[in-house]
C-alpha positions in Angstrom: 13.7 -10.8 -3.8 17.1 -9.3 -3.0 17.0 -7.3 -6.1 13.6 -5.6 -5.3 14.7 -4.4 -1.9 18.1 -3.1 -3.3 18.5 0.4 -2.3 15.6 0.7 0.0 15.6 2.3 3.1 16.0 -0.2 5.9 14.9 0.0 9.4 17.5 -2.0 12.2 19.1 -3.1 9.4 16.2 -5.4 7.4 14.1 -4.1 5.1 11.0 -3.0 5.8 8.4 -3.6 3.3 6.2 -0.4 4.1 9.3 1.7 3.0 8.9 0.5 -0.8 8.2 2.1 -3.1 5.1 1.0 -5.3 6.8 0.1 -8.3 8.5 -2.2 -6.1 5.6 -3.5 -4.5 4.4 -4.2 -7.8 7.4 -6.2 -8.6 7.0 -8.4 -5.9 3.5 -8.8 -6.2 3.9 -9.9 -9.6 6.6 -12.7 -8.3 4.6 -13.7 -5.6 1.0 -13.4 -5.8 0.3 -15.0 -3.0 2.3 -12.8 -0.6 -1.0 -10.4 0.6 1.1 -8.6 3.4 3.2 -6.9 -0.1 -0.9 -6.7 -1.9 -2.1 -4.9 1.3 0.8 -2.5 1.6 0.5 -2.1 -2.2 -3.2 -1.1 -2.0 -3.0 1.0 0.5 0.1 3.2 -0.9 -2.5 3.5 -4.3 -5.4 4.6 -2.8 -3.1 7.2 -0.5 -2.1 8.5 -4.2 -5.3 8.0 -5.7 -8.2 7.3 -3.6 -10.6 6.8 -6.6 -8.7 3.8 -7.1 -10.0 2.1 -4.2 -13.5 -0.3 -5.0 -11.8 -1.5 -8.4 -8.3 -2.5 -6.8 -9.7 -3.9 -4.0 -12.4 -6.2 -5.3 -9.1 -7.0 -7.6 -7.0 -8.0 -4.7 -10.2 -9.7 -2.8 -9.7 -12.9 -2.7 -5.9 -12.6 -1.4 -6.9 -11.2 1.7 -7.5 -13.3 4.8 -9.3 -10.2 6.8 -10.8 -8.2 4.4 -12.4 -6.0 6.7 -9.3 -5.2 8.1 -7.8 -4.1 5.0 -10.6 -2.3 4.0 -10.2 -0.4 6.9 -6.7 0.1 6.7 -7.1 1.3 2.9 -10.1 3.9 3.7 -7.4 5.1 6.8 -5.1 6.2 3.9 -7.9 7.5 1.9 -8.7 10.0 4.9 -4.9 11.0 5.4 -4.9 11.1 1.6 -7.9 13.9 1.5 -6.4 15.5 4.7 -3.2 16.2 2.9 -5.0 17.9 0.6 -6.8 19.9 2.3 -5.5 23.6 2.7 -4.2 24.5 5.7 -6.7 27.0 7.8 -4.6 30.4 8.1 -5.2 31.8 11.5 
């Protein structure tokens, strides 16, 4: 696991999983399947990139998830910051 986190920000000096990047998350996912914190963060980083992404990778990721309603929610959280961001910006 040392080698994903390699050059990674870190935060009081440990490394903060949230500050991956997702090709990292998906290297850790791929070694541990089981870790749903690293699947979580991994959704939600997707679905802040590409919110049409969200029913297929979810139901995907379903059964790793303890409290799938709360991830759900988290996920559709980025999906809103996601479509804010693209929103233009009103000129006064």
């Amino acid at each position: 696991m040392q080698q994903l986190l390699t050059g990674n920000p870190l935060e009081n000096g440990t490394p903060n999983i949230q500050n991956l990047e997702i090709p990292q998350l998906q290297a850790m996912v791929s070694r541990y399947p089981w870790f749903s914190y690293a699947r979580e963060v991994l959704l939600c980083k997707l679905v802040g990139v590409e919110p049409e992404c969200l029913e297929s990778n979810y139901k995907e990721n379903l059964i790793f998830f303890p409290r799938r309603d709360a991830v759900l929610l988290r996920c559709r959280q980025a999906v809103a910051a996601a479509r804010k961001r693209e929103e233009p910006a009103e000129v006064p």
